[in-house]
NUSE-716328 format. One line per field, with one value per residue (C-alpha): residue in three letters; residue number from 1; x, y, z. Coordinates in steps of 0.2 Angstrom, whole numbers. Layout:
<atoms>
r	ALA,...;
k	NUM,...;
X	X,...;
Y	Y,...;
Z	Z,...;
</atoms>
This chain:
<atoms>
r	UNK,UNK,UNK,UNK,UNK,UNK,UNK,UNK,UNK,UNK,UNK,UNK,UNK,UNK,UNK,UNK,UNK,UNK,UNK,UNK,UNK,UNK,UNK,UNK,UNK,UNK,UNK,UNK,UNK,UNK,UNK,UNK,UNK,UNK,UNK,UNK,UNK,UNK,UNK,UNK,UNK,UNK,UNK,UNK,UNK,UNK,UNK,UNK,UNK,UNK,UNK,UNK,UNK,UNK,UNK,UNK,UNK,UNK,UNK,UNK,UNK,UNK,UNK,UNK,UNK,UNK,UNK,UNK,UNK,UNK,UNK,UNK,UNK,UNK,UNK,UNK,UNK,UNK,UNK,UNK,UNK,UNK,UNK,UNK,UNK,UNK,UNK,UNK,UNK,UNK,UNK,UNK,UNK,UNK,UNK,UNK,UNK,UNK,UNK,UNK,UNK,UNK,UNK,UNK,UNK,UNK,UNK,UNK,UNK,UNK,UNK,UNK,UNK,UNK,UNK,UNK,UNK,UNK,UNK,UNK,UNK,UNK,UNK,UNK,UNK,UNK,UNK,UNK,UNK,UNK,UNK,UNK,UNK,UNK,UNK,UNK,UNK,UNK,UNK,UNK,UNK,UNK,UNK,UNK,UNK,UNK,UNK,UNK,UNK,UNK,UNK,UNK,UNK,UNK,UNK,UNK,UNK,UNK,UNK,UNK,UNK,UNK,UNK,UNK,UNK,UNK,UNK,UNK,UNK,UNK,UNK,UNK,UNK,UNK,UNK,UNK,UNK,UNK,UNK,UNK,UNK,UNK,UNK,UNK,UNK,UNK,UNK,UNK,UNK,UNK,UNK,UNK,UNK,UNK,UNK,UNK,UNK,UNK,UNK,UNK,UNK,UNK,UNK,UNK,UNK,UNK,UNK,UNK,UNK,UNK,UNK,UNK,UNK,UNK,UNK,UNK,UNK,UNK,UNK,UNK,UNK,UNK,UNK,UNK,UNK,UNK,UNK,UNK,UNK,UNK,UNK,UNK,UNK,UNK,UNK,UNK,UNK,UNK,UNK,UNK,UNK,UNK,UNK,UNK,UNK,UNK,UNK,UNK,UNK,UNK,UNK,UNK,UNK,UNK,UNK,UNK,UNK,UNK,UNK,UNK,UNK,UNK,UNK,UNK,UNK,UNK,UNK,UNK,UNK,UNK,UNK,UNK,UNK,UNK,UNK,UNK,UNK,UNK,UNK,UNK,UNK,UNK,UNK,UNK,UNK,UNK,UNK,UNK,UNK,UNK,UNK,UNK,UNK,UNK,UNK,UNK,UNK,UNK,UNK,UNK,UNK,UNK,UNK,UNK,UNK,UNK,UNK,UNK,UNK,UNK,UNK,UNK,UNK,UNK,UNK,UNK,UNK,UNK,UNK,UNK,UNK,UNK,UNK,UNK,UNK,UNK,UNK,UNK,UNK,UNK,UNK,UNK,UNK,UNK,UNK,UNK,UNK,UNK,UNK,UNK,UNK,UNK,UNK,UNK,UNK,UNK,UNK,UNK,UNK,UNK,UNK,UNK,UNK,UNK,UNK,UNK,UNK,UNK,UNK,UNK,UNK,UNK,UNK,UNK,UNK,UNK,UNK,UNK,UNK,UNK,UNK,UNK,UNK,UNK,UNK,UNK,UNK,UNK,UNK,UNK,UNK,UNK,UNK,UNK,UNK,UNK,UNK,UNK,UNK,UNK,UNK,UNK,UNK,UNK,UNK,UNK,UNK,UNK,UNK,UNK,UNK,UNK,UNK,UNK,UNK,UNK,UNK,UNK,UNK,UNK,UNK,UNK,UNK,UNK,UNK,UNK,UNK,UNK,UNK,UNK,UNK,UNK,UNK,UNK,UNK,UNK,UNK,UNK,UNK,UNK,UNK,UNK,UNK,UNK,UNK,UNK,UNK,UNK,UNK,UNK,UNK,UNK,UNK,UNK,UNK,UNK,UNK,UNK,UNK,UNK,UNK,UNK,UNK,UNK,UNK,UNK,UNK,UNK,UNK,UNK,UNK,UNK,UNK,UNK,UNK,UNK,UNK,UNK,UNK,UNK,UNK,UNK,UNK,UNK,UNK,UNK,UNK,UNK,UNK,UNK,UNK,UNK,UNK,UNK,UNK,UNK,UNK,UNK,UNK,UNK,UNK,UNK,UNK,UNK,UNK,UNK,UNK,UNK,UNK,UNK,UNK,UNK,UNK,UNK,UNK,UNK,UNK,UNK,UNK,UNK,UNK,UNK,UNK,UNK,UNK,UNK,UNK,UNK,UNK,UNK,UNK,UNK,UNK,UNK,UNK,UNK,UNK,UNK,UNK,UNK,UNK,UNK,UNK,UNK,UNK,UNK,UNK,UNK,UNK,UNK,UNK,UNK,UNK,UNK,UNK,UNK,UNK,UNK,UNK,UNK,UNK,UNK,UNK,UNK,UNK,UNK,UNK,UNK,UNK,UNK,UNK,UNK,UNK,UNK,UNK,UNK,UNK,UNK,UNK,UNK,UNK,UNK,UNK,UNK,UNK,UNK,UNK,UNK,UNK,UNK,UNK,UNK,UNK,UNK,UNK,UNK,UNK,UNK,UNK,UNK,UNK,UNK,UNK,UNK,UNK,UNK,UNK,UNK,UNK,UNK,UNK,UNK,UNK,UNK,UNK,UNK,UNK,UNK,UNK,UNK,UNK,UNK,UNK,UNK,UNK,UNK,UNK,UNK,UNK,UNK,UNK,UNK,UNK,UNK,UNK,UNK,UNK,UNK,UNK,UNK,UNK,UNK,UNK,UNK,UNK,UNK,UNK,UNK,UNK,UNK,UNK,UNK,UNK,UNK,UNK,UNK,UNK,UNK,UNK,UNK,UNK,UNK,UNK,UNK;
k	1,2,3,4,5,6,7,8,9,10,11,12,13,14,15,16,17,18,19,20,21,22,23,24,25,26,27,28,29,30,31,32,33,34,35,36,37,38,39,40,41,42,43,44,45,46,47,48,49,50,51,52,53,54,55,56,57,58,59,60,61,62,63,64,65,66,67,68,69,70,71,72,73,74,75,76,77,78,79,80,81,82,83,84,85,86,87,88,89,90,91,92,93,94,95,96,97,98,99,100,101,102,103,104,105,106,107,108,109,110,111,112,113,114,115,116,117,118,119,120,121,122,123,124,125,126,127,128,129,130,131,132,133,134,135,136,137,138,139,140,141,142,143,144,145,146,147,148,149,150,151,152,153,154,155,156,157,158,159,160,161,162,163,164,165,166,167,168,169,170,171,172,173,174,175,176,177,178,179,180,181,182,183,184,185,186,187,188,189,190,191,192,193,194,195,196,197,198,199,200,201,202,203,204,205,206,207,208,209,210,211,212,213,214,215,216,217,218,219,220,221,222,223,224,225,226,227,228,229,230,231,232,233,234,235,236,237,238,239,240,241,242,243,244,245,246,247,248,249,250,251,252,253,254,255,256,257,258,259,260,261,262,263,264,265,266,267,268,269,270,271,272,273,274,275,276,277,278,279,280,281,282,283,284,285,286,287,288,289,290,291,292,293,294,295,296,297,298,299,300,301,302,303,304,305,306,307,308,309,310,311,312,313,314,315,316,317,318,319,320,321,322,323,324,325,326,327,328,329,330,331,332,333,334,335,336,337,338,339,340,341,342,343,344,345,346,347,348,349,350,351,352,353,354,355,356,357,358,359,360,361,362,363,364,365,366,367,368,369,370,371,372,373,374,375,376,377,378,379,380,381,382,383,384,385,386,387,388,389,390,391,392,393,394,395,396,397,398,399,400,401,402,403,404,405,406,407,408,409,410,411,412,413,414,415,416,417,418,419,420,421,422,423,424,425,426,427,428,429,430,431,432,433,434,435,436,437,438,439,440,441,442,443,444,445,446,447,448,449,450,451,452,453,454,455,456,457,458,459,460,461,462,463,464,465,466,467,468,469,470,471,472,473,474,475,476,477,478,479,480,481,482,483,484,485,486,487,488,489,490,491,492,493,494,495,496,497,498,499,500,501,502,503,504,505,506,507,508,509,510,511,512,513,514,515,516,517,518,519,520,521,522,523,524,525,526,527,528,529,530,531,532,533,534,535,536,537,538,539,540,541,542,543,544,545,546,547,548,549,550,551,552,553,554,555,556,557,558,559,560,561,562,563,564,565,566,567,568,569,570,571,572,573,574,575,576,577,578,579,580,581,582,583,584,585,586,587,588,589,590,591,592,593,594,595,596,597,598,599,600,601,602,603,604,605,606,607,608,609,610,611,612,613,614,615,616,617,618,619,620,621,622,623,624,625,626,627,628,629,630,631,632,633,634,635,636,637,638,639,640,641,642,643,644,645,646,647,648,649,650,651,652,653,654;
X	-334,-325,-306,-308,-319,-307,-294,-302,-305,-308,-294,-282,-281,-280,-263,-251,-235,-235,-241,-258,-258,-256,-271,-283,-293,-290,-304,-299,-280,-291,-300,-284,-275,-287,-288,-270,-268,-285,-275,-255,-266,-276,-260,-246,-257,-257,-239,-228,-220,-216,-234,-231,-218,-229,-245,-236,-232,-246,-248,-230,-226,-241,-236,-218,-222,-234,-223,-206,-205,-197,-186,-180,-181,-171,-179,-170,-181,-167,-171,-179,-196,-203,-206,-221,-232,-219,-221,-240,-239,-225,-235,-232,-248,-249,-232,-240,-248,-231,-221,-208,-210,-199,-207,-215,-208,-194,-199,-186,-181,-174,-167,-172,-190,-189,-183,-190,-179,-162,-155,-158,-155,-160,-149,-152,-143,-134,-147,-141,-122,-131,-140,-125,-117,-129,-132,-114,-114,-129,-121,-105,-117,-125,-142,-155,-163,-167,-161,-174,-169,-183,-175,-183,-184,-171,-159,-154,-145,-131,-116,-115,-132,-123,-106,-119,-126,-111,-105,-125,-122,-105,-110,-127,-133,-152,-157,-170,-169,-189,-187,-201,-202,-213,-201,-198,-187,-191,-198,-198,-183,-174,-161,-159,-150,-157,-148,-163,-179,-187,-186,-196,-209,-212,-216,-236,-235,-224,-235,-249,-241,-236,-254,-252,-241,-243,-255,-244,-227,-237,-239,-221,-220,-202,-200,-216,-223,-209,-198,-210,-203,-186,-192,-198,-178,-179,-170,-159,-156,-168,-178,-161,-165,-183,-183,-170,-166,-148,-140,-144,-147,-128,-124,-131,-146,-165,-179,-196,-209,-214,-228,-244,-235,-253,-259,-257,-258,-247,-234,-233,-235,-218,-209,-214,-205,-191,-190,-188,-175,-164,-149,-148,-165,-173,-193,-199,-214,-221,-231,-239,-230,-246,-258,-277,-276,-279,-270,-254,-258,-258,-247,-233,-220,-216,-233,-234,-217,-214,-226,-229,-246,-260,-279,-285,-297,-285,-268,-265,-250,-258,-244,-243,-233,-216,-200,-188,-169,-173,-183,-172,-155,-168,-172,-154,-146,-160,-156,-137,-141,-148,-133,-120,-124,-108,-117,-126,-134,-133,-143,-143,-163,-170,-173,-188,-181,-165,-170,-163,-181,-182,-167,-174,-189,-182,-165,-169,-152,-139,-147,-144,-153,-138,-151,-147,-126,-118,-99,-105,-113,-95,-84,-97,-97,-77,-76,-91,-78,-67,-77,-76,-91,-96,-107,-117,-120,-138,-139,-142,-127,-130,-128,-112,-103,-106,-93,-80,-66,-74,-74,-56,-49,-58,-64,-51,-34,-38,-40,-60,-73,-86,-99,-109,-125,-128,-147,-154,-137,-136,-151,-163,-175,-188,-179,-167,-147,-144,-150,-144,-132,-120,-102,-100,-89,-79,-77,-75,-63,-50,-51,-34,-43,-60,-71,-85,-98,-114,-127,-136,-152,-160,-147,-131,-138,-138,-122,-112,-119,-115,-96,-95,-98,-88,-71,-63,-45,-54,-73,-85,-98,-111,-124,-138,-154,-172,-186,-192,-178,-178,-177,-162,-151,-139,-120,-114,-98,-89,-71,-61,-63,-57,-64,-82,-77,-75,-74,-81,-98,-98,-117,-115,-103,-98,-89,-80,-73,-76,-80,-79,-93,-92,-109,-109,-124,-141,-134,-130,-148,-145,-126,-133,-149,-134,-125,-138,-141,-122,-124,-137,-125,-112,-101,-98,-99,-93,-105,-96,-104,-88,-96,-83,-79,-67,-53,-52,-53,-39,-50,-53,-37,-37,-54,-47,-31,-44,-56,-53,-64,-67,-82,-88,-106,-109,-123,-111,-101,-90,-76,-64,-79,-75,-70,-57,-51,-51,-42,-27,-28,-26,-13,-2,-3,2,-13,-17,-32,-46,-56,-73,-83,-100,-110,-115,-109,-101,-114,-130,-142,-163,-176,-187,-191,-175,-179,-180,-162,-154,-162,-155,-136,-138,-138,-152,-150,-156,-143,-128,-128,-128,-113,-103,-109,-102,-85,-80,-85,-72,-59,-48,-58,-59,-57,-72,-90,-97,-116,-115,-126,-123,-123,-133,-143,-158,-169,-183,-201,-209;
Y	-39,-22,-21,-7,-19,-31,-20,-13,-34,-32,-47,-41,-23,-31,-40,-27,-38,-58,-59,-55,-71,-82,-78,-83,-98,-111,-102,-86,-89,-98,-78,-68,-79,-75,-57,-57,-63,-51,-35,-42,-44,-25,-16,-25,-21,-4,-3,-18,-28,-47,-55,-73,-80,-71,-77,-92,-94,-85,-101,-103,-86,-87,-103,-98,-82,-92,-104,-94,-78,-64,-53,-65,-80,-72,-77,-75,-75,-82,-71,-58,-55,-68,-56,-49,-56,-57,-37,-37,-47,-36,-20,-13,-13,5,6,-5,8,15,-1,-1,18,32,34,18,-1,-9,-24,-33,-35,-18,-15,2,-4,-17,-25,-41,-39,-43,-47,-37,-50,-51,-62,-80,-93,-82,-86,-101,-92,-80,-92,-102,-87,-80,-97,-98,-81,-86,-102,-93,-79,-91,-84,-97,-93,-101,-95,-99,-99,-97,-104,-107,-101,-105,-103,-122,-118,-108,-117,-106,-116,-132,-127,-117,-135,-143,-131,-129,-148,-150,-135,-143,-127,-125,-120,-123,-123,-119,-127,-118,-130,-124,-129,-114,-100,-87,-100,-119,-126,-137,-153,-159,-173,-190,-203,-204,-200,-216,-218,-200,-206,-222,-209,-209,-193,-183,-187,-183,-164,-163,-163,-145,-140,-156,-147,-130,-140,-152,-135,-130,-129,-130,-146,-153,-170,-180,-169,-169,-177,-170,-152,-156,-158,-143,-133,-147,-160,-162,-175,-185,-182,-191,-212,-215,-197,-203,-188,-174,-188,-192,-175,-174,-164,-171,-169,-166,-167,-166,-156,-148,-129,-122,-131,-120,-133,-147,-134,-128,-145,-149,-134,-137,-153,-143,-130,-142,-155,-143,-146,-142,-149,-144,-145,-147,-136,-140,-124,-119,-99,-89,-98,-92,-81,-88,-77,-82,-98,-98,-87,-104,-90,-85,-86,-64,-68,-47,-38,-20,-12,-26,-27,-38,-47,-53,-52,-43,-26,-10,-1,-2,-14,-5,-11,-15,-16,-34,-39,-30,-41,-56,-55,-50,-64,-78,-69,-72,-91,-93,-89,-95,-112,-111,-97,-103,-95,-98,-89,-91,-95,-81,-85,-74,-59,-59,-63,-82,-90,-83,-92,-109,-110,-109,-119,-127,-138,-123,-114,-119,-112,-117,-111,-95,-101,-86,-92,-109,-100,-93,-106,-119,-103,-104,-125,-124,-107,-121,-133,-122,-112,-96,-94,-79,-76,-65,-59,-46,-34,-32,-55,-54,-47,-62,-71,-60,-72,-84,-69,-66,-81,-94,-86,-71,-79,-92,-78,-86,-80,-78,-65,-57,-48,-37,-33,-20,-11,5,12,1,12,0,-13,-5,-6,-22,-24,-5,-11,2,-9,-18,-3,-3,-19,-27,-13,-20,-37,-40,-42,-40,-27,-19,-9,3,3,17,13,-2,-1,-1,-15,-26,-19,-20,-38,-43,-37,-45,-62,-58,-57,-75,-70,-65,-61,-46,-38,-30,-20,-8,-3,-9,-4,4,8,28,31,27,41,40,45,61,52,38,40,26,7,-9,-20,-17,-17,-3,16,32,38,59,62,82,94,114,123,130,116,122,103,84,76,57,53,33,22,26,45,46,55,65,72,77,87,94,100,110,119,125,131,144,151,152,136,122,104,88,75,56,38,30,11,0,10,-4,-4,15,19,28,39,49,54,62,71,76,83,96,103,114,102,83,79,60,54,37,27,17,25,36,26,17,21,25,44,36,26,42,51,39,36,54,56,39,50,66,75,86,92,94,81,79,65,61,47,38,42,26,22,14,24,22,13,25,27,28,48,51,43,50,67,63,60,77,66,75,87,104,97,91,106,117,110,109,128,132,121,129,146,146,141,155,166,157,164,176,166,160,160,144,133,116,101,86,69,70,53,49,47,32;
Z	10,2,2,14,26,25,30,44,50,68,72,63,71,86,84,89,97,95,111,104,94,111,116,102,100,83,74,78,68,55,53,57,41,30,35,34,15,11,19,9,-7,-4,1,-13,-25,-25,-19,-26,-20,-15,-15,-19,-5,9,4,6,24,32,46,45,55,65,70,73,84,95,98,102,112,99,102,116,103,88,73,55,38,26,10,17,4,13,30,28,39,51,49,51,69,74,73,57,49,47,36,22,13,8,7,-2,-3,4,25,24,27,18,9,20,39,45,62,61,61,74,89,80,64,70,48,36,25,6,-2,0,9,23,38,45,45,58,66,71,77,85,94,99,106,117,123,128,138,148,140,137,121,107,88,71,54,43,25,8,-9,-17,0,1,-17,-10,-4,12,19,18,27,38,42,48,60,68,68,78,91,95,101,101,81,75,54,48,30,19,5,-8,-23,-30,-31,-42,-53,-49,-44,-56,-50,-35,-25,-34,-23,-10,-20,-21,-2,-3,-18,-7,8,11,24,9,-4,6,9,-10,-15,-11,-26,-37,-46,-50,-54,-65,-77,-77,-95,-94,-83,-84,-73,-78,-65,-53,-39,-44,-42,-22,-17,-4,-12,-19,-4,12,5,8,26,24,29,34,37,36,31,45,57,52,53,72,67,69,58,60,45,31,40,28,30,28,42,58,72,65,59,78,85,75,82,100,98,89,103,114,110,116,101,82,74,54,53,34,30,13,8,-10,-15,-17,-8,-4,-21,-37,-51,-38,-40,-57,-62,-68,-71,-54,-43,-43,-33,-36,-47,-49,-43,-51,-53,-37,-49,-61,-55,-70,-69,-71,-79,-96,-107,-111,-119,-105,-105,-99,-114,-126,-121,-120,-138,-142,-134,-143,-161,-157,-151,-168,-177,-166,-157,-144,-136,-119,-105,-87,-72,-55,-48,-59,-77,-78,-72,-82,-96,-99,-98,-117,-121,-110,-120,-137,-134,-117,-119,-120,-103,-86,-71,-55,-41,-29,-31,-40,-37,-44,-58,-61,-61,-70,-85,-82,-88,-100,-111,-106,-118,-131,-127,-126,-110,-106,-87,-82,-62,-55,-53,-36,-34,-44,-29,-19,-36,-37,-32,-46,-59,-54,-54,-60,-76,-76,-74,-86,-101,-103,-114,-102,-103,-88,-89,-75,-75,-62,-60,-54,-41,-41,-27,-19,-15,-5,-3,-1,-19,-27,-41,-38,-34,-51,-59,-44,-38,-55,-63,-55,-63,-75,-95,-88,-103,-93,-106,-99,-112,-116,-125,-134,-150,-139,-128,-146,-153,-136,-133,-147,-148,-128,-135,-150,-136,-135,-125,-108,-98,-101,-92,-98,-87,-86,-76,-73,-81,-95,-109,-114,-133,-143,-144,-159,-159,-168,-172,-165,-161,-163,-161,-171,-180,-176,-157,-145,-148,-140,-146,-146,-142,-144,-146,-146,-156,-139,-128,-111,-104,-107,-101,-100,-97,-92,-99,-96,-89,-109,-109,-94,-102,-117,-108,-96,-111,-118,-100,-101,-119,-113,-100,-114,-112,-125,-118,-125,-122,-124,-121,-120,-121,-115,-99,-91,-96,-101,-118,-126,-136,-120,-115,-133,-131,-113,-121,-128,-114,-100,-89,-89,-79,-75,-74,-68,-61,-47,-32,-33,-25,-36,-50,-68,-64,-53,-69,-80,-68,-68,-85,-87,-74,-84,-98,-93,-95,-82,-84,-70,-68,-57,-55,-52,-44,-29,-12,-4,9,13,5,8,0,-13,-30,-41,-45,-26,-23,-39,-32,-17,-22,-34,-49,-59,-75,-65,-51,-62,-73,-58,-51,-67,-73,-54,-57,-75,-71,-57,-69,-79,-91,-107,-125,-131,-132,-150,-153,-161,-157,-148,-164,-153,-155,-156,-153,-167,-163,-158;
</atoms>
């Protein structure tokens, strides 16, 4: 059958509402599932997006929506990713051929989009919080309905989950916890509760479900069969709740499993019983990430948990191999390891996508993967600098927020030589707001000690690594974009800086001295193209990277001292940003020149591609020269115009 046949499945257009799925026979599921994981594979690979944790629970959502009536039952996908299906029965499959685009779906829940998404949740481990809410709400109304929480990869990592659990427990409101066990995150889970495996090993039903991944975890080149039973903790503890069950049955809440996630009837026999208990009750669903599509299944790295548009053949990406901001600190952080053997890493559920997997592979006893548990992350960094070491922390800059009373005080206040790699900072575009890395500069700034530098290419992503882990009296961040890494653009000059530490790079510069432009990381680019637009409307601009943007380097308020016009660009909001820094820095110091800055508009801005959004905010060349043409040119006529040229970098040829 064509990809277009199987789009067109004559099932699957008829499942509008999950009312439709009530009504169809055994086989019929058995047909709408395939058609299902046909149309995901069809439409992600052309668009993105996250393939592997869908393909996943194909039953598992058709079971759910014929078993409870949403949007009466609210049902709550922990870690959003893993919704699409949920989309498909819920009469969205016409918004998959943009997904992930701007008009189409988002690649999470969105209230905007439906009665049935009640979340929009994309960071793990905050379901259940809802859920006990949300119950409690319905038990005060008087309002007979039941709540769901859909939980797995990697949620049962964060602490939140587990203080979640206990209150669920004591209200013994009717919750019904849907543990999707497939014993991985990103990549397969590591650790675990250990107390209670060998009741599990001795568990003929669990072993009998575990034959769905034993053959995948077996390949994990970095755990390996020796780990196995070890990496089927769901997400770190329910196996504790298997024979005797004796720790939710303590708790107060029952269990029901393990049940084979993959096979429709039994997963909904389990969730009848669930439903109707009538109090708090988790149902174990062991499922295989990827399932029904072989280059997900073997793909050891992450099961295609996100890729890019692939060939449906091979599972293989079809945009060209690029060198990625990603890679580059990967290989940086490795090179360092090798001289310095205090230097660790640590990462949060997501060694592949930040880069620590590199460093796992060569030195697998200095990197620690904590699971989705960012304040642990933090604090554990905070003992291990403690120790005399110096770890190096990789999230996402958008999962640091969820630590910043760890940064502060656990890490901050005790002076520590801890380093934070913020990957994906800045707009991000498909994934939406929830995952934009736009708060860091802010929200960080305002940690006493704390040295924040934006990289501006591949060589300043080395250097500035390497002077972060070269600080031993306090933390670092370091933090740049996704994707592809724009050619190295090399200084004019550098002002100042110590001992191989800090100091202001001059990218261009004018004989006139109309404007300092503080372009902020990977804007660096963008402020050197924006200068030359002013030089052919007859003003000279000052380009600066200034590197080490928290706290502000002195070198600026010098080079402000000496322009009519200081401008800031930066790849964060606006609020509290690093123009807001500058501005007071100037202000401490008596300088009172103008000062405008430029970024992103505090709000919740939509999912696209990260031009759309940056065109959006007016963060473009054609835009930002504009404005700053518009600003000076209102200002007091300056001295007579030279004809001399602007003196810029220029980046070699690859």
């Amino acid at each position: 059958m064509s990809t277009e046949e199987n789009e067109a499945a004559s099932l699957l257009s008829t499942v509008q509402a999950p009312g439709d799925l009530r009504s169809l026979t055994a086989e019929q599921l058995d047909v709408l599932a395939a058609e299902i994981r046909d149309f995901l594979i069809a439409k992600v690979s052309r668009t993105g997006g996250h393939l592997g944790p869908n393909l996943g629970v194909v039953e598992l959502t058709l079971a759910l929506h014929r078993v409870f009536d949403s949007p009466k039952d609210r049902i709550l996908f922990d870690t959003g990713h893993q919704a699409y299906v949920h989309k498909i029965v819920t009469g969205r499959q016409d918004g998959f051929d943009l997904l992930r685009s701007r008009g189409g779906l988002t690649g999470y829940p969105s209230q905007a989009e439906s009665e049935h998404d009640i979340i929009e949740n994309s960071h793990a481990s905050t379901a259940l919080s809802y859920a006990d809410g949300l119950s409690k709400a319905f038990a005060l109304r008087g309002e007979p309905r039941h709540t769901v929480a859909v939980v797995g990869d990697g949620a049962l990592t964060g602490g939140m989950c587990w203080e979640a659990l206990n209150n669920i427990a004591a209200a013994k409101n009717p919750v019904v916890i849907v543990v999707n066990d497939n014993g991985r995150s990103y990549s397969p889970t590591i650790g675990g509760l250990a107390d209670h495996l060998s009741h599990l090993r001795l568990n003929p039903g669990y072993e009998k479900v575990l034959d769905l991944v034993k053959d995948s975890l077996g390949r994990t080149p970095l755990v390996g069969p020796p780990l196995y039973e070890v990496l089927h903790a769901v997400k770190k503890g329910i196996k504790d709740a298997v024979a005797p069950q004796a720790m939710f049955e303590d708790l107060g809440i029952k269990y029901v499993g393990p049940v084979d996630g993959h096979d429709r009837e039994a997963v909904e026999s389990a969730l009848r019983k669930a439903k109707n208990f009538g109090g708090p009750v988790i149902v174990h669903a062991v499922t295989r990430k990827g399932f029904g599509y072989r280059p997900a299944m073997e793909d050891e790295a992450d099961c295609l948990h996100g890729p890019g548009a692939f060939d449906i053949k091979t599972g293989k990406l079809l945009a060209p191999a690029s060198l990625k901001w990603t890679g580059v600190f990967a290989d940086e952080l490795v090179a360092i390891a090798d001289e310095r053997a205090d230097v660790v890493g640590i990462t949060a559920a997501m060694a592949e996508p930040t880069g620590i997997a590199k460093l796992m592979r060569k030195y697998p006893e200095r990197a620690y993967d904590v699971g989705i548990a960012e304040q642990h992350a933090a604090t554990s960094a905070a003992g291990l600098a403690i120790g005399g070491l110096h770890p190096v922390v990789a999230v996402y800059a958008t999962f640091l927020n969820r630590a910043f009373d760890q940064v502060l005080l656990d890490v901050a206040m005790h002076r520590l030589p801890v380093t934070f790699v913020l990957d994906r900072a800045g707009v991000t575009g498909p994934d939406g707001p929830s995952h934009y890395g736009i708060w860091d500069m802010s929200v960080f700034g305002v940690v006493p000690g704390l040295r924040l530098a934006a990289p501006r290419d591949a060589q300043t992503v080395r250097e500035e690594l390497r002077e972060a882990v070269g600080i031993d009296d306090g933390p670092t961040i370091l933090r740049f974009p996704t994707g592809t890494v724009p050619a190295d653009l090399p200084a004019v000059r550098r002002v100042g800086g110590v001992d191989g530490f800090g100091g202001v790079d001059v990218l261009a510069e004018h004989e006139r001295k109309d404007v300092l432009l503080v372009s902020v990381g990977a804007f660096a680019h963008m402020g050197v193209d924006v200068a030359a637009r002013l030089a052919e409307q007859g003003y000279g601009v000052t380009v600066v990277d200034p590197r080490w943007v928290r706290p502000v380097p002195v070198e600026l308020v010098a080079l402000a001292r000496e322009h009519r016009l200081v401008v800031t660009l930066e790849d964060g909001v606006r609020t509290g940003g690093v123009g807001d820094a500058i501005a007071k820095s100037l202000r401490d110091a008596d300088v009172w020149v103008p000062l405008k800055d430029l970024g992103v508009e505090q709000g919740w801005h939509p999912h696209g591609s990260r031009n759309e959004i940056l065109a959006d905010l007016g963060l473009t060349a054609q835009d930002v020269a504009r404005q700053v043409t518009e600003w000076v040119s209102r200002m007091e006529e300056p001295a007579p115009l030279t004809s001399a040229p602007p003196a810029r970098a220029r980046a070699p040829r690859r």
